[in-house]
N, C-alpha and C positions, 0 to 999 in steps of 0.2 A: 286429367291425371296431374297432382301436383308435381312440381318442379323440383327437385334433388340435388343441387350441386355444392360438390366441395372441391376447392381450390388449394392448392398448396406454395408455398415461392419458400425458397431458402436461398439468403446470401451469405459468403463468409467470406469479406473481402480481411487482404494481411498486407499492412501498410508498412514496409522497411523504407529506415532511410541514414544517412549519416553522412557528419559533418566531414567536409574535406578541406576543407581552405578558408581562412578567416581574415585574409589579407594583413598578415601581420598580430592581429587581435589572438591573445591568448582565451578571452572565453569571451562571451556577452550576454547578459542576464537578463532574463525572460520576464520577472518577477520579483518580489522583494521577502525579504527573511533570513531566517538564520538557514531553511533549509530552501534553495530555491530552483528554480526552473531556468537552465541555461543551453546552450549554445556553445559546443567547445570539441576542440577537433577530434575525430577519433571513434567518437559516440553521436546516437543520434538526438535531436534536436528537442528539449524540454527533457534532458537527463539531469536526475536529480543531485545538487551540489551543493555537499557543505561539509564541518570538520564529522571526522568519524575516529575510527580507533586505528592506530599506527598497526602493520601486520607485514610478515618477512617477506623477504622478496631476494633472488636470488643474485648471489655478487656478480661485479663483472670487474674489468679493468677500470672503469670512472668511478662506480659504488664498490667501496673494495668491502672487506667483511667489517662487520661492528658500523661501519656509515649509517647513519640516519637523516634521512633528507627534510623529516616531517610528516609525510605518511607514510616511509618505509623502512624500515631497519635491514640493514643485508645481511644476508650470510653465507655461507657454500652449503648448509645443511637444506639439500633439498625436499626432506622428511619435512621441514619448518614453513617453506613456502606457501603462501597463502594463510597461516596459521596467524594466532593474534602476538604482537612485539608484547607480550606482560611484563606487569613491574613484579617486584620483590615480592610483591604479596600476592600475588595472582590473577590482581585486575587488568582489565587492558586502558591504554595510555591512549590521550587522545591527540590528534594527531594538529600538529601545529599549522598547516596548509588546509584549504578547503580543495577534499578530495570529490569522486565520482563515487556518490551513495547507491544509487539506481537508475532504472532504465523502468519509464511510464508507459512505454508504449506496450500495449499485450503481443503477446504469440499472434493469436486470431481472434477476432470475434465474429460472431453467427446470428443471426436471425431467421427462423424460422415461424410462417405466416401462413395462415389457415384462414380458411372464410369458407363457412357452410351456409347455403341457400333451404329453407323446406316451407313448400305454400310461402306465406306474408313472413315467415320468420327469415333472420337475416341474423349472423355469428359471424364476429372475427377477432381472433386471438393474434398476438403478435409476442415470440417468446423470443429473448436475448440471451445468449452466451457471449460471456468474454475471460477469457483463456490466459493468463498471467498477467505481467504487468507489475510494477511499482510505485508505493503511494503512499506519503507520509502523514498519518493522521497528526495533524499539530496539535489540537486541543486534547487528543490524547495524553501524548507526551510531557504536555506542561500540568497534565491533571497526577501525573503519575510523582511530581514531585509535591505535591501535598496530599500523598495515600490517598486518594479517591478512586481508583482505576481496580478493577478485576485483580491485574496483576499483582498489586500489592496487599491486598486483602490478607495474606498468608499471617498465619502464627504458627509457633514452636516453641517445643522444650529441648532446646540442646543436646547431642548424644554427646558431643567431642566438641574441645575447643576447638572454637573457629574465629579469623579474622576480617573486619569489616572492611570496607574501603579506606576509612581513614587511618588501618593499619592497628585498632585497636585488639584486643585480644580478649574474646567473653568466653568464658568458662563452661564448661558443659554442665548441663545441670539450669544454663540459666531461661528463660521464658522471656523471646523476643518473634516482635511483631517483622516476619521477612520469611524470609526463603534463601534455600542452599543453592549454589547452582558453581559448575564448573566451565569455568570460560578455555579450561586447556593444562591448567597447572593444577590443576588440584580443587576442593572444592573451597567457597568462600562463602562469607554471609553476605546475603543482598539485605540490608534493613535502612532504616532511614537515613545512614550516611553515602548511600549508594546512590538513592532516589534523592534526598532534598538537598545536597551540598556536595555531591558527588559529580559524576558526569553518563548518571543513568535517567534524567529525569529535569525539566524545566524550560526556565528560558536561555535566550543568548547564544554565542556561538561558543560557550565553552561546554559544551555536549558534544558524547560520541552519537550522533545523528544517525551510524546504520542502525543501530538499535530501534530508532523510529520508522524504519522502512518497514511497511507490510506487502502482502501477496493482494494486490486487486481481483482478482477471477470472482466472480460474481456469475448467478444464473438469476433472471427475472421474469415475471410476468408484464413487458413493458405495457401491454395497450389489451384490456378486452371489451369488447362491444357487444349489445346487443338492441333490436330494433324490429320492428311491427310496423308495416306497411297498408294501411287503409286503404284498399281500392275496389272496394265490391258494384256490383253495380246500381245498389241502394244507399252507399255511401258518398257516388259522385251527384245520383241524383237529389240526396236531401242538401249534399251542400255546395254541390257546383263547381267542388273541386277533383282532379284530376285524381289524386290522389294527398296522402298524409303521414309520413313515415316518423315514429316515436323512437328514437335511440335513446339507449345506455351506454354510456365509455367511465370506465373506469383505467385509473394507471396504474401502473409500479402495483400494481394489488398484491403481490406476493416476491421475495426476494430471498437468496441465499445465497451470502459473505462467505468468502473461502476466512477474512479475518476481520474485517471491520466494515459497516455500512458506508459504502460509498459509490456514486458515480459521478466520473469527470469526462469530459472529451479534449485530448493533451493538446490543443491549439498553439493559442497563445499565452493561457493561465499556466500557475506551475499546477501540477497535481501535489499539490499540496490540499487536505481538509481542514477545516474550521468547523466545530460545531456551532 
């Protein structure tokens, strides 16, 4: 009678960890760039660090109201808290300090692993989940400031005046290449003064950098196999061997991004991407 078996394994180990003591040392950098991979008390270890956009935060007796320290504007209005410090026109400000953009580590990830036996055939599948997480496409980011990216693809025709990031004022009625969008005060235009000389879009560290942060969760097909084992017993005697087994492995053969193609393991690299 042939032989039947399927096997199953599922692991889903959940790595916490965070900095406590750096002997003096306010951070230590893992990596190089404008967005990078450090070491700094508080959070855990390859959290991501670089400037982003200034956002309220609530006063106390050292940060009284109106202080701004560089990433924080205070105030008593705790409606505002966590919310973006905007300028005049409605964009948000970046912030003069290199803050805590993200945390690369996920929630959990899973592996679940199948191997089915029938006669000479032989099957193993090996499927991965991983469950949040933070991770800065760079060659994105810098592609978004010479309109090449998805995101900027956008056209329109104006219902209402609206104002750019350099504070300019286009008429309704006019036909520009961008997109509306409300960061908290009202809506503004995102068009080429936002992405290519703004602080939505390129290089350097005069970028608001959460902006570049995306959702890692990814689901894959990391490993499938298949394989044909020769063993009859006019097969060992034409060739005098024991046996012959023919596999297939394929990887990665199938993948689906919660936001953008990537996989890292947060070591000692940043999770930072490069195309």
């Amino acid at each position: 009678m042939p032989i039947r078996v399927l096997t199953c394994i599922l692991t889903g180990p959940k790595i916490k960890n965070k900095v406590t003591d750096l002997a003096g040392t306010e951070v230590i950098y893992l990596g190089a760039g404008s967005v990078n991979s450090v070491a700094i008390v508080g959070y855990t270890v390859g959290t991501l660090h670089g400037t982003g956009s200034k956002i309220y935060a609530l006063a106390n007796a050292i940060d009284t109201v109106g202080h701004d320290d560089g990433i924080n504007v205070f105030t008593n209005d705790k409606s505002l808290v966590g919310d973006f410090a905007l300028d005049a026109n409605g964009f948000p400000q970046i912030t003069s300090l290199k803050t805590v953009l993200g945390d690369p580590n996920p929630d959990w990830r899973g592996t679940l692993g199948l191997n089915a036996r029938w006669k000479n055939f032989n099957m193993n599948v090996l499927l991965e989940h991983s469950q949040g997480g933070d991770f800065s496409p760079r060659t994105q980011w810098v592609l978004r400031r010479f309109g090449t990216t998805k995101e900027t693809e956008g056209a329109l025709t104006l219902s209402q005046v609206m104002i750019n990031f350099d504070g300019d004022t286009v008429l309704a009625g006019t036909f520009v290449r961008g997109s509306i969008y409300d960061f908290g005060g009202g809506e503004v235009l995102l068009d080429e003064a936002w992405y290519r000389h703004g602080i939505g879009g390129g290089f350097g560290d005069n970028q608001a950098y959460n902006f570049a942060v995306k959702d890692a969760t990814f689901s894959r097909i990391k490993e499938l196999s298949l394989s044909y084992t020769f063993s009859s017993p006019a097969f060992r005697k034409t060739t005098n061997l024991s046996s012959v087994t023919l596999r297939w492995t394929g990887r990665n053969l199938w993948a689906k991004y919660k936001e953008l193609a990537v996989s890292y393991t947060n070591l000692t690299l940043p999770p930072t991407h490069y195309a």
